[in-house]
mmCIF entry with sequence, helices, sheets and N, C-alpha, C, O atoms, coordinates in Angstrom:
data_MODEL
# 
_entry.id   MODEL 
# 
_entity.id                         1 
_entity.type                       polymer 
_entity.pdbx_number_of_molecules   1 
# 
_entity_poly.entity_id                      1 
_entity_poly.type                           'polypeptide(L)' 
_entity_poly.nstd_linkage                   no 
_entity_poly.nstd_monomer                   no 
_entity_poly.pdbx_seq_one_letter_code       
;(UNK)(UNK)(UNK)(UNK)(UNK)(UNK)(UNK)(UNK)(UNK)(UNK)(UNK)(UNK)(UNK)(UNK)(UNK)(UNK)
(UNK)(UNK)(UNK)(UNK)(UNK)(UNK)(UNK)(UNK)(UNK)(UNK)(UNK)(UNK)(UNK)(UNK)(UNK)(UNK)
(UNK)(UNK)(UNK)(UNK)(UNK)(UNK)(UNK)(UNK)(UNK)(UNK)(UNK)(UNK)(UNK)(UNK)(UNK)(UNK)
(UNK)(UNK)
;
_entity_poly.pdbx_seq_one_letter_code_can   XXXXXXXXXXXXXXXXXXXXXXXXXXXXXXXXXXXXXXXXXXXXXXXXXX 
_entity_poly.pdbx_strand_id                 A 
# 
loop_
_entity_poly_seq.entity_id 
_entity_poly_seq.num 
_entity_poly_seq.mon_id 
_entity_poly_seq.hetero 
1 1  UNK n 
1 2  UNK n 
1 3  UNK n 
1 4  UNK n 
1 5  UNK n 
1 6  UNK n 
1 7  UNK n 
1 8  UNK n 
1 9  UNK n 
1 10 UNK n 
1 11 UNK n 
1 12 UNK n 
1 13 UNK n 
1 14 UNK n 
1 15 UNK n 
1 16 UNK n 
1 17 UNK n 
1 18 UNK n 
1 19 UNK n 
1 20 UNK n 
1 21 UNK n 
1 22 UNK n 
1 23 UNK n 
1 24 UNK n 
1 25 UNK n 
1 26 UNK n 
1 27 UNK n 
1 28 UNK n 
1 29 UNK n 
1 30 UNK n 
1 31 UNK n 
1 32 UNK n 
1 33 UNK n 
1 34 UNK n 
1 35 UNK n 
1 36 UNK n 
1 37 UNK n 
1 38 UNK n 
1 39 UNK n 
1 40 UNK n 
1 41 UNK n 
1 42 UNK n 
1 43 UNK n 
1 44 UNK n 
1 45 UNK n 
1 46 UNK n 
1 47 UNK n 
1 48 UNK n 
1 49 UNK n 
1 50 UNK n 
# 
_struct_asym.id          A 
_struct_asym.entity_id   1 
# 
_struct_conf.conf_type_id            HELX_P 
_struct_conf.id                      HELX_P1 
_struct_conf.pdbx_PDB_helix_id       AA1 
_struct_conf.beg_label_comp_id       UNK 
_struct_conf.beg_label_asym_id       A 
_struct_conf.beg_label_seq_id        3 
_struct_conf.pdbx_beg_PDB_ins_code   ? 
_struct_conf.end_label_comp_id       UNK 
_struct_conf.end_label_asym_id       A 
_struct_conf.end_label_seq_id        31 
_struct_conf.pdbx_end_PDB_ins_code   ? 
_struct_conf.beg_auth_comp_id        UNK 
_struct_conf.beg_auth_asym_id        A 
_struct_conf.beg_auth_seq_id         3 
_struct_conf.end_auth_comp_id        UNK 
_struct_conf.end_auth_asym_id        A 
_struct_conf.end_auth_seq_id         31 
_struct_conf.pdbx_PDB_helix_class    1 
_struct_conf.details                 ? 
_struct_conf.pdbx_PDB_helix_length   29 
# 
_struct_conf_type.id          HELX_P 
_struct_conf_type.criteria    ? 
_struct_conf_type.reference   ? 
# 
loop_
_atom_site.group_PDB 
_atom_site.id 
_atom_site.type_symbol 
_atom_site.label_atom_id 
_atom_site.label_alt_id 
_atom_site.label_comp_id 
_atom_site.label_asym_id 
_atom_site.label_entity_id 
_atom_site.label_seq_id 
_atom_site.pdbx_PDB_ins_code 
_atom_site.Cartn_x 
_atom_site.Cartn_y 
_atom_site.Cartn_z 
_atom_site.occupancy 
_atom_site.B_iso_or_equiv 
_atom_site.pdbx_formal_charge 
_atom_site.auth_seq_id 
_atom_site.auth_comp_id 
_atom_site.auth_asym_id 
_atom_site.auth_atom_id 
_atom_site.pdbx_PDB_model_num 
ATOM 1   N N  . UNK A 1 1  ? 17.391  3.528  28.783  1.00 0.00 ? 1  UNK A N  1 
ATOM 2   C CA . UNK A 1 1  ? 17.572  3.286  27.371  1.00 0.00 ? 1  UNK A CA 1 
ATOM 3   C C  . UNK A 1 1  ? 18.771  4.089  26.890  1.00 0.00 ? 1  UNK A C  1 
ATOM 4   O O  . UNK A 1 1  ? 18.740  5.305  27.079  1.00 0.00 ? 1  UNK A O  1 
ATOM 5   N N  . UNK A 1 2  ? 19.911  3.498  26.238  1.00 0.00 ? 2  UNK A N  1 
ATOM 6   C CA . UNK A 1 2  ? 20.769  4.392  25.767  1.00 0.00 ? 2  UNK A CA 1 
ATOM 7   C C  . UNK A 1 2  ? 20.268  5.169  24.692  1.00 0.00 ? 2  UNK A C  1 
ATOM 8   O O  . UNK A 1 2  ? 19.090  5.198  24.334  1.00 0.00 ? 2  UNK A O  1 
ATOM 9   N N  . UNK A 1 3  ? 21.278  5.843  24.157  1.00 0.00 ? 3  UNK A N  1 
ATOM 10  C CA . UNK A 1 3  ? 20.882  6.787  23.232  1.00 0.00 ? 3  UNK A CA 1 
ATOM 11  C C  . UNK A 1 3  ? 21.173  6.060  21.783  1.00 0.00 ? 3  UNK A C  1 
ATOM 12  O O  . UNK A 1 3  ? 20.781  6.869  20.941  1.00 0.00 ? 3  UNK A O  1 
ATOM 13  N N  . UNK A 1 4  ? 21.731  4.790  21.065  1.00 0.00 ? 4  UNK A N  1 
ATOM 14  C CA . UNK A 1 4  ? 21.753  4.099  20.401  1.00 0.00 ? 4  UNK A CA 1 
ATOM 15  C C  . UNK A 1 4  ? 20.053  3.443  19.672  1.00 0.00 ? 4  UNK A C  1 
ATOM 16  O O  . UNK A 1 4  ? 19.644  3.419  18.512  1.00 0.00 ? 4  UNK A O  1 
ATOM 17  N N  . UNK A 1 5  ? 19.501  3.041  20.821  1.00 0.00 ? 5  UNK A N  1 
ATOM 18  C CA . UNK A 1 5  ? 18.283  2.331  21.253  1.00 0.00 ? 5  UNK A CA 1 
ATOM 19  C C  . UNK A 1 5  ? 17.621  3.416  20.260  1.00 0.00 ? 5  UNK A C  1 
ATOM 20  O O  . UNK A 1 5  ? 17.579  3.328  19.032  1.00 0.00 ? 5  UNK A O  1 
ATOM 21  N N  . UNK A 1 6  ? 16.974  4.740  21.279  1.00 0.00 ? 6  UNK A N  1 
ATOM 22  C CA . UNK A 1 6  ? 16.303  6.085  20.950  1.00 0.00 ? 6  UNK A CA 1 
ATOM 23  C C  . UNK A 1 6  ? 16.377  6.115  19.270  1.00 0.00 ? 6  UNK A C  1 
ATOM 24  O O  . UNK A 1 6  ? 15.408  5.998  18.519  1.00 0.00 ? 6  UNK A O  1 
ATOM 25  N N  . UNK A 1 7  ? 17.840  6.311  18.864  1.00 0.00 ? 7  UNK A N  1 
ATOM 26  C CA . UNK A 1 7  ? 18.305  6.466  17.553  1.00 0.00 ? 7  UNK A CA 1 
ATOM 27  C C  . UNK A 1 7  ? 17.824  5.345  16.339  1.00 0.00 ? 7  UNK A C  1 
ATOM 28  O O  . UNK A 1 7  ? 17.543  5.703  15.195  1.00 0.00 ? 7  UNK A O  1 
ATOM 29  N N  . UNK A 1 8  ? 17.787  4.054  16.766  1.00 0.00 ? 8  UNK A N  1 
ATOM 30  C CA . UNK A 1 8  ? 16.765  2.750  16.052  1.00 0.00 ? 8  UNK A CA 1 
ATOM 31  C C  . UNK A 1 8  ? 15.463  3.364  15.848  1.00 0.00 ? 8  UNK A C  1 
ATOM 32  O O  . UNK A 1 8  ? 15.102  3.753  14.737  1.00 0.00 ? 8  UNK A O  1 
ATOM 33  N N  . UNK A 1 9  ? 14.446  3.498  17.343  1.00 0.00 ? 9  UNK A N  1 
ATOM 34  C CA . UNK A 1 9  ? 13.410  3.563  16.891  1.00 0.00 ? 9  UNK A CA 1 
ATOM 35  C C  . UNK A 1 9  ? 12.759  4.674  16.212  1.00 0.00 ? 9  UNK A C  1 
ATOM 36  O O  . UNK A 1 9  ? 11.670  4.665  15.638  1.00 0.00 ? 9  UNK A O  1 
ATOM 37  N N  . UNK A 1 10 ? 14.323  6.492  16.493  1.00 0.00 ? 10 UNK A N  1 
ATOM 38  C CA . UNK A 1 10 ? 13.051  7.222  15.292  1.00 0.00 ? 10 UNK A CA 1 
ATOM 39  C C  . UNK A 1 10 ? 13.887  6.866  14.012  1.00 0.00 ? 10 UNK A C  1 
ATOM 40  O O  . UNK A 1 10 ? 13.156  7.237  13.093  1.00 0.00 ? 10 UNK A O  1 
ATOM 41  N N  . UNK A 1 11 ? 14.742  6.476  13.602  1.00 0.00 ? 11 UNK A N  1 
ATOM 42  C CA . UNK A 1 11 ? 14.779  5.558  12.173  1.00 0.00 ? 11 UNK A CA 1 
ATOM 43  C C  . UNK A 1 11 ? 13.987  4.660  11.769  1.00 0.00 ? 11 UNK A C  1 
ATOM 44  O O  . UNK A 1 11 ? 13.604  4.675  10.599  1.00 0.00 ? 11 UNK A O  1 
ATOM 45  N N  . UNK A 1 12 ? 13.510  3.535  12.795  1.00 0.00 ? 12 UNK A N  1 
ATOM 46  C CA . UNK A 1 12 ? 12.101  2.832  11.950  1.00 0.00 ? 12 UNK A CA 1 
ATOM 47  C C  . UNK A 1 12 ? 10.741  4.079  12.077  1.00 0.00 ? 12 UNK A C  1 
ATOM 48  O O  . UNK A 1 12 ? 9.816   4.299  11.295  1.00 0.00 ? 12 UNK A O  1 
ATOM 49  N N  . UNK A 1 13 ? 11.008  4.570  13.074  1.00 0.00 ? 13 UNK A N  1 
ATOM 50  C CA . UNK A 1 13 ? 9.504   5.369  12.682  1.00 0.00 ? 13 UNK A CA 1 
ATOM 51  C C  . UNK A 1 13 ? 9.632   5.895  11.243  1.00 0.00 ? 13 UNK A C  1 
ATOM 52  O O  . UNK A 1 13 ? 8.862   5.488  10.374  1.00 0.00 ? 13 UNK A O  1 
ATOM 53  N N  . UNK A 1 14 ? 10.674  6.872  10.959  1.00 0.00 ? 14 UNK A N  1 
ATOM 54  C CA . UNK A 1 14 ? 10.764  7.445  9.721   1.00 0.00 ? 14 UNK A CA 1 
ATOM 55  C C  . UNK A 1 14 ? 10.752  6.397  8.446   1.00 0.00 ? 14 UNK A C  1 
ATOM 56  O O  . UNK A 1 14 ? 10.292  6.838  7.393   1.00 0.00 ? 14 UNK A O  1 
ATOM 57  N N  . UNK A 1 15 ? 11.200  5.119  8.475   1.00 0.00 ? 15 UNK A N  1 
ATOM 58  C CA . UNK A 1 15 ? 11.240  4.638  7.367   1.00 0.00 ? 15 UNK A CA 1 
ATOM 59  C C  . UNK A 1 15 ? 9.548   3.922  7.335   1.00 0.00 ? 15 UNK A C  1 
ATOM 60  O O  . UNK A 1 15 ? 9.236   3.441  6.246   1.00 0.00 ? 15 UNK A O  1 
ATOM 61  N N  . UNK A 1 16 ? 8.978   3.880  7.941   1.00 0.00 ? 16 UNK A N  1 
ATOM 62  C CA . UNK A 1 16 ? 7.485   3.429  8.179   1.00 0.00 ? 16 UNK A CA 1 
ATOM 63  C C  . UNK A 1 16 ? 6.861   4.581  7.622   1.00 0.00 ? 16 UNK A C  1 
ATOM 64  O O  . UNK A 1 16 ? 6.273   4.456  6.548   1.00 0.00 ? 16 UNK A O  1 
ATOM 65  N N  . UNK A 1 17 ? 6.903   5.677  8.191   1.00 0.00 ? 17 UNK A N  1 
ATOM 66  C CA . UNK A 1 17 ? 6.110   6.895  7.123   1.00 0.00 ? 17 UNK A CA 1 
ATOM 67  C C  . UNK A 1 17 ? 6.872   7.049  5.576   1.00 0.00 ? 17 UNK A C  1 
ATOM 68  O O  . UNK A 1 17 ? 6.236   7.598  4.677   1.00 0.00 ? 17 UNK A O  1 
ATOM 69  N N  . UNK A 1 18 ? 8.296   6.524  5.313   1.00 0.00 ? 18 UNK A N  1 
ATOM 70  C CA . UNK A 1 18 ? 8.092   7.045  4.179   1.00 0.00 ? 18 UNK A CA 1 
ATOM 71  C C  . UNK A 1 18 ? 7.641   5.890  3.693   1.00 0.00 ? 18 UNK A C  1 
ATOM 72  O O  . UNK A 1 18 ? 6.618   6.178  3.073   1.00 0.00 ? 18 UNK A O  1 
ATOM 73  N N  . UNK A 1 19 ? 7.847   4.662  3.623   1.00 0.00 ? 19 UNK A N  1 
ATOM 74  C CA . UNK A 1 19 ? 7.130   3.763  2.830   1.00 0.00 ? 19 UNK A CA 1 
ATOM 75  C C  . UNK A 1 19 ? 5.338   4.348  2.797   1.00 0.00 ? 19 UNK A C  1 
ATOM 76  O O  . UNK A 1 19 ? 4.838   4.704  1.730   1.00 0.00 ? 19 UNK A O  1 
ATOM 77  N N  . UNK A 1 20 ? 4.794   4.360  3.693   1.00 0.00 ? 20 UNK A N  1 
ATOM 78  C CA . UNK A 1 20 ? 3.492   5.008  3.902   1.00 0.00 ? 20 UNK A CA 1 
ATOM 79  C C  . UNK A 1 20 ? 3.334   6.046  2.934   1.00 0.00 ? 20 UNK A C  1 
ATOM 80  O O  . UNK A 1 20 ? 2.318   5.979  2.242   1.00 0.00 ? 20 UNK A O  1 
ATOM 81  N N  . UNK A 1 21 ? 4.124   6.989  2.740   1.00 0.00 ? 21 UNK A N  1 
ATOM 82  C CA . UNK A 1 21 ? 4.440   8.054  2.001   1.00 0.00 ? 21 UNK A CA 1 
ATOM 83  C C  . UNK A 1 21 ? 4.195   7.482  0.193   1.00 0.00 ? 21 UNK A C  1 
ATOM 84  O O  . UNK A 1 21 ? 3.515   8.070  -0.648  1.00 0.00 ? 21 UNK A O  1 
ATOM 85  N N  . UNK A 1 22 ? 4.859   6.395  0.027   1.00 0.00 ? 22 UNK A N  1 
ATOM 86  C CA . UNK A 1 22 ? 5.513   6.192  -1.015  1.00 0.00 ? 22 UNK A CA 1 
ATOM 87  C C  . UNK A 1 22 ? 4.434   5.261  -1.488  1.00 0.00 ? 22 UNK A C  1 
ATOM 88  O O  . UNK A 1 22 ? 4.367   5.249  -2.718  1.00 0.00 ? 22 UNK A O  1 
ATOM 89  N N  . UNK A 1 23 ? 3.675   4.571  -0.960  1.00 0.00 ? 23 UNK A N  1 
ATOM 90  C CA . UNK A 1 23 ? 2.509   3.419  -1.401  1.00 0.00 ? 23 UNK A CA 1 
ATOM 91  C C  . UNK A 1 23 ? 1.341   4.351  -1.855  1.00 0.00 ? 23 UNK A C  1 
ATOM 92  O O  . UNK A 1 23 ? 0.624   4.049  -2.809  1.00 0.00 ? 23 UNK A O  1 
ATOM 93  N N  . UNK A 1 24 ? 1.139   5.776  -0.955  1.00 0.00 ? 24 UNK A N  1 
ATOM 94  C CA . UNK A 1 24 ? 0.104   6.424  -1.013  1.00 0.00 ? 24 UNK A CA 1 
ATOM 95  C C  . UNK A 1 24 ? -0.122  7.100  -2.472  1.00 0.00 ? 24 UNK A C  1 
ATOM 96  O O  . UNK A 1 24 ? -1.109  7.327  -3.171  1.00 0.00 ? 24 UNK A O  1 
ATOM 97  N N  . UNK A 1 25 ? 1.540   7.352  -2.612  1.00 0.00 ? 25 UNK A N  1 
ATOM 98  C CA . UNK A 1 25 ? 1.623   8.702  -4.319  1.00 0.00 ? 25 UNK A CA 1 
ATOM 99  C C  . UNK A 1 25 ? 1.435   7.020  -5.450  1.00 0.00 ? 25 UNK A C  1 
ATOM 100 O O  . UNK A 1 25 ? 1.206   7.047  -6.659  1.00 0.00 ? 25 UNK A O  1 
ATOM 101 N N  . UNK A 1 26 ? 1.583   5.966  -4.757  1.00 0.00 ? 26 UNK A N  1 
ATOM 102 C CA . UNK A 1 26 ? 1.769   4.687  -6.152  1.00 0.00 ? 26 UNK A CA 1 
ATOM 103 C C  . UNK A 1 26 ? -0.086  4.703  -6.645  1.00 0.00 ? 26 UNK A C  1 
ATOM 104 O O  . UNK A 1 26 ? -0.657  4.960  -7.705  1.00 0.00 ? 26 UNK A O  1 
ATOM 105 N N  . UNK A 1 27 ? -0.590  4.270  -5.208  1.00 0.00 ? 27 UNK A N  1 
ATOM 106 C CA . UNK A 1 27 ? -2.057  3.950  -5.146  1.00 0.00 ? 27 UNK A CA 1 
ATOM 107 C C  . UNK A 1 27 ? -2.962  5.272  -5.919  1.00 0.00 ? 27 UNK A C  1 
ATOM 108 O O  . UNK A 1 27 ? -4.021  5.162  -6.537  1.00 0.00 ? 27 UNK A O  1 
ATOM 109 N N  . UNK A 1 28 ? -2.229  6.429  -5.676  1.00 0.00 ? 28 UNK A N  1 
ATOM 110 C CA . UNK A 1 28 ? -3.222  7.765  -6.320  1.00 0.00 ? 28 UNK A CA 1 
ATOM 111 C C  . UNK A 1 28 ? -2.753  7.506  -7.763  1.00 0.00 ? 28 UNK A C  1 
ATOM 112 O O  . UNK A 1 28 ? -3.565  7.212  -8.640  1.00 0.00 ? 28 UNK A O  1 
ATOM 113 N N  . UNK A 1 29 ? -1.449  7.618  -7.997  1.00 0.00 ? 29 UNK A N  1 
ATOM 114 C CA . UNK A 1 29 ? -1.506  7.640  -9.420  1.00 0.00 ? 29 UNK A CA 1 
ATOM 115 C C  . UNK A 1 29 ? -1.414  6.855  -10.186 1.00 0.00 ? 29 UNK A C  1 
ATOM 116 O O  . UNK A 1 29 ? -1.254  7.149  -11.371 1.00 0.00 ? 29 UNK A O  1 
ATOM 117 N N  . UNK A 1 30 ? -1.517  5.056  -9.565  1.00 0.00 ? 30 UNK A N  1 
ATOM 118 C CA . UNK A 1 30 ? -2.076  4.627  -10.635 1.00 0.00 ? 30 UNK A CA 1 
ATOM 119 C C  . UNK A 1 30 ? -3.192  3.465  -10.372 1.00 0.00 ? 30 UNK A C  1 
ATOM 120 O O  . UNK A 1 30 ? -3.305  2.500  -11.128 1.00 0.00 ? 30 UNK A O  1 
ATOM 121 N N  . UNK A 1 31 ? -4.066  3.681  -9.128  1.00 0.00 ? 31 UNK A N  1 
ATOM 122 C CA . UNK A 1 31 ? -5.212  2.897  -9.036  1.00 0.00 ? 31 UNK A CA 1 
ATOM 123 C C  . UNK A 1 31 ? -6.506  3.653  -8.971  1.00 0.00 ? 31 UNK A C  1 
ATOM 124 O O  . UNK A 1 31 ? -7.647  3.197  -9.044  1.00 0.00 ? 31 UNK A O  1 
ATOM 125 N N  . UNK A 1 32 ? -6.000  5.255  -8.777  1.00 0.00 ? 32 UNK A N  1 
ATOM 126 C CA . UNK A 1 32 ? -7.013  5.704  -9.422  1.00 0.00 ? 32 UNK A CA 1 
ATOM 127 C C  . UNK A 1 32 ? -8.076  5.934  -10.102 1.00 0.00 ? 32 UNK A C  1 
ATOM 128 O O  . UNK A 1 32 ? -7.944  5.666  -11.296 1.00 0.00 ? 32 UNK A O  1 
ATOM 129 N N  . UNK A 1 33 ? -9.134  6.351  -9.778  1.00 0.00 ? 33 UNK A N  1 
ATOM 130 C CA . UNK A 1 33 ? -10.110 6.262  -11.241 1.00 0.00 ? 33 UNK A CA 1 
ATOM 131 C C  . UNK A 1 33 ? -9.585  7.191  -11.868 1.00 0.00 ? 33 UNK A C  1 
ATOM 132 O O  . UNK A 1 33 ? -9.024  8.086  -11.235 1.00 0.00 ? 33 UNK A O  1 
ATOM 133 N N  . UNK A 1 34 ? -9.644  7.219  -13.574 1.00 0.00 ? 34 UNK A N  1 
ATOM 134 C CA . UNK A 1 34 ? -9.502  8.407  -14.117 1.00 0.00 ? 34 UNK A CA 1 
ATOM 135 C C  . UNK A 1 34 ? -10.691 9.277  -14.489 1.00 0.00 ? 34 UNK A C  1 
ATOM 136 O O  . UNK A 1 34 ? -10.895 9.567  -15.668 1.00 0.00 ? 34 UNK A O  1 
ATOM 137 N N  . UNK A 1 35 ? -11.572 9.747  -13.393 1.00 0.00 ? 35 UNK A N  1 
ATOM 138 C CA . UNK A 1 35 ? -12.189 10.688 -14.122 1.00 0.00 ? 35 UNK A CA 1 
ATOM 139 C C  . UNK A 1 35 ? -11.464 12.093 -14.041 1.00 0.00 ? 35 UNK A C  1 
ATOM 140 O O  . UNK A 1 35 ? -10.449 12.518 -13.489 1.00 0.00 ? 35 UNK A O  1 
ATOM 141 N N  . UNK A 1 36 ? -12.458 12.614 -14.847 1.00 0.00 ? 36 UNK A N  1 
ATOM 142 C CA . UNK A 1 36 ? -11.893 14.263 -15.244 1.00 0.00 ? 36 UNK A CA 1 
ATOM 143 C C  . UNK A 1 36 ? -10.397 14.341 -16.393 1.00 0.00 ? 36 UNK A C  1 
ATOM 144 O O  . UNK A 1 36 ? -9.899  15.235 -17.077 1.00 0.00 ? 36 UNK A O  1 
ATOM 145 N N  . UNK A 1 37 ? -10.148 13.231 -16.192 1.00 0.00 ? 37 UNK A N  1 
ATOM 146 C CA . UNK A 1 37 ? -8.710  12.922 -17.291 1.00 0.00 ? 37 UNK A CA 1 
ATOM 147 C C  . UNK A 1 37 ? -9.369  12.390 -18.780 1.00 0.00 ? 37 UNK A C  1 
ATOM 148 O O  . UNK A 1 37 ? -10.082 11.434 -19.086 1.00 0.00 ? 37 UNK A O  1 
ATOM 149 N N  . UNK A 1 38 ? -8.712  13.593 -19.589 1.00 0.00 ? 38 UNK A N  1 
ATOM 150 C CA . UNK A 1 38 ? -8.783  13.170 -20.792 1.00 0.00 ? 38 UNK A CA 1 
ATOM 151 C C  . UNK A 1 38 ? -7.955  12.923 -21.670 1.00 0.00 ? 38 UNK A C  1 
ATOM 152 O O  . UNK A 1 38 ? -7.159  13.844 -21.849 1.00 0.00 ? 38 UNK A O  1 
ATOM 153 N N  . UNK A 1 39 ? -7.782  11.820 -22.455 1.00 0.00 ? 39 UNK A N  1 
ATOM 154 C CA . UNK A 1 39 ? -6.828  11.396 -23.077 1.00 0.00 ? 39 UNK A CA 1 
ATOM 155 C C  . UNK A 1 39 ? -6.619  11.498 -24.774 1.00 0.00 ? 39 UNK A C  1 
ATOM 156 O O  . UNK A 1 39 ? -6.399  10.581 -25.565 1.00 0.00 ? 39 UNK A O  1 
ATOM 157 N N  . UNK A 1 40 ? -6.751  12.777 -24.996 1.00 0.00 ? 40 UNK A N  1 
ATOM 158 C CA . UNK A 1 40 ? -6.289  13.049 -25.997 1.00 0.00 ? 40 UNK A CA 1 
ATOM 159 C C  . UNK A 1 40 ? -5.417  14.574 -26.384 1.00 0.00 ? 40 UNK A C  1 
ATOM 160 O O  . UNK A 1 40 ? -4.806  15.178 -25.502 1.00 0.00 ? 40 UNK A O  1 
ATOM 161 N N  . UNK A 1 41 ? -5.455  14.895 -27.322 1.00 0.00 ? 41 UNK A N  1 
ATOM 162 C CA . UNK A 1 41 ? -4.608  16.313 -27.984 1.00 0.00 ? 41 UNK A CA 1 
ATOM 163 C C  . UNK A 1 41 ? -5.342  17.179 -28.890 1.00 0.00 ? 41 UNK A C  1 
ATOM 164 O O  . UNK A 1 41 ? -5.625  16.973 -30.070 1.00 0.00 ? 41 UNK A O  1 
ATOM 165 N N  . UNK A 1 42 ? -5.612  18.206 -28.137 1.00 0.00 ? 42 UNK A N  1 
ATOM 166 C CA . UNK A 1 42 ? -6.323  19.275 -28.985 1.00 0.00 ? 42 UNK A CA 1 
ATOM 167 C C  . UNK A 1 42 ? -5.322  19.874 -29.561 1.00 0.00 ? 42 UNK A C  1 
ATOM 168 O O  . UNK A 1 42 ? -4.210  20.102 -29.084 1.00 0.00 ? 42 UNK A O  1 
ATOM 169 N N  . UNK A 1 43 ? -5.967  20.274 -31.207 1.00 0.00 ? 43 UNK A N  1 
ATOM 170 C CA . UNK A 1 43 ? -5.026  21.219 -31.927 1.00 0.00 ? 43 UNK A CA 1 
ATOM 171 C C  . UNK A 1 43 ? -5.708  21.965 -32.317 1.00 0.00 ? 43 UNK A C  1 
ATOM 172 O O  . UNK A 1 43 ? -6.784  21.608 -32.799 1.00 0.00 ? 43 UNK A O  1 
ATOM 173 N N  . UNK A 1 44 ? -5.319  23.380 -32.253 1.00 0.00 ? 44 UNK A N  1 
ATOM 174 C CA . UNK A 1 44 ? -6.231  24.580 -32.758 1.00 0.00 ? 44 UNK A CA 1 
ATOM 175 C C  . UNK A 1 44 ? -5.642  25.075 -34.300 1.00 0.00 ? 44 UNK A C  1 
ATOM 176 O O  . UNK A 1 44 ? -5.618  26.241 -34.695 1.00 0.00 ? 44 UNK A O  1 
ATOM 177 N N  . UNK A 1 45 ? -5.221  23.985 -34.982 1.00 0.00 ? 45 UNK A N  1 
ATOM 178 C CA . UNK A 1 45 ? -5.121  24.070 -36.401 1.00 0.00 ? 45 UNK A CA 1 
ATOM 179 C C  . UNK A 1 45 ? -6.545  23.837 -37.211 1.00 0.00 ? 45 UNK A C  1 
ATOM 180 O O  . UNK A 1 45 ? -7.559  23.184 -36.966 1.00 0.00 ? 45 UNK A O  1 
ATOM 181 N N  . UNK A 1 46 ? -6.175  24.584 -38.155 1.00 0.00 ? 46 UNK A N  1 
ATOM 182 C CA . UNK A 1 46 ? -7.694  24.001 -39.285 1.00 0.00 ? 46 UNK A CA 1 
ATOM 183 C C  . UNK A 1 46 ? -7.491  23.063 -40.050 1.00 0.00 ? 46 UNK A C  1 
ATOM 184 O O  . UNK A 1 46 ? -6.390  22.839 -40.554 1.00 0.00 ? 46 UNK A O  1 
ATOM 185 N N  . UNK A 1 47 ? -8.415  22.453 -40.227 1.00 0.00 ? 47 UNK A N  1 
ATOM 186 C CA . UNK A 1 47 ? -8.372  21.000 -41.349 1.00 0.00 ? 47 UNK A CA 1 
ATOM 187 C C  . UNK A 1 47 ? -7.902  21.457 -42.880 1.00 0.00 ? 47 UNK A C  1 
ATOM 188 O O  . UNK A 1 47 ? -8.256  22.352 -43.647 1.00 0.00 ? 47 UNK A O  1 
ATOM 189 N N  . UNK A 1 48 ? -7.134  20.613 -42.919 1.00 0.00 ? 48 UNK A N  1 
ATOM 190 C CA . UNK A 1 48 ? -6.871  20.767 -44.404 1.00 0.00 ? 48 UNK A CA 1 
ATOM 191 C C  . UNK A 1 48 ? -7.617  21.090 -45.249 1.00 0.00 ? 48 UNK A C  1 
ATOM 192 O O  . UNK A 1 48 ? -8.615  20.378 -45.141 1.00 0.00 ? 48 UNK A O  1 
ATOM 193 N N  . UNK A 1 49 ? -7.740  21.929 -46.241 1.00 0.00 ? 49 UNK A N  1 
ATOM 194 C CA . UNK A 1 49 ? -8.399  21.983 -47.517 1.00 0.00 ? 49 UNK A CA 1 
ATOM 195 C C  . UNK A 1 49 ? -8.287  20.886 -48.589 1.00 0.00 ? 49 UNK A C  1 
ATOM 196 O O  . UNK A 1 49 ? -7.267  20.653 -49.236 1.00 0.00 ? 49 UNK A O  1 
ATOM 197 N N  . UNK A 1 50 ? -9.462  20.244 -48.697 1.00 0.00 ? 50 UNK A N  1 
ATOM 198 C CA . UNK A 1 50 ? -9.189  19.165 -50.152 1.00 0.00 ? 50 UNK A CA 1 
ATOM 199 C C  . UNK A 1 50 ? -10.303 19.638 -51.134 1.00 0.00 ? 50 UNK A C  1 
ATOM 200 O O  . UNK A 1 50 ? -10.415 19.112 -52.241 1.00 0.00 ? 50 UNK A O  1 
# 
């Protein structure tokens, strides 16, 4: 096998893990369940006086 050959296949290996890489961070953050996530804004102001 030349050394051309060698040089192809760890370039597809690497581009196979990063796609792998890259589907994995899509699928966590956004097929996720959201528990423990809450979706709002606490303010530690006091309510207006009326």
């Amino acid at each position: 096998m030349k050394m051309k050959h060698i040089i192809w296949i760890i370039t597809g290996i690497v581009a196979v893990i990063s796609m792998a890489a890259g589907i994995a961070v899509l699928v966590d953050r956004y097929l996720r369940p959201a528990s423990g996530k809450q979706n709002y804004i606490e303010c530690d102001c006091e309510p207006e006086a009326e």
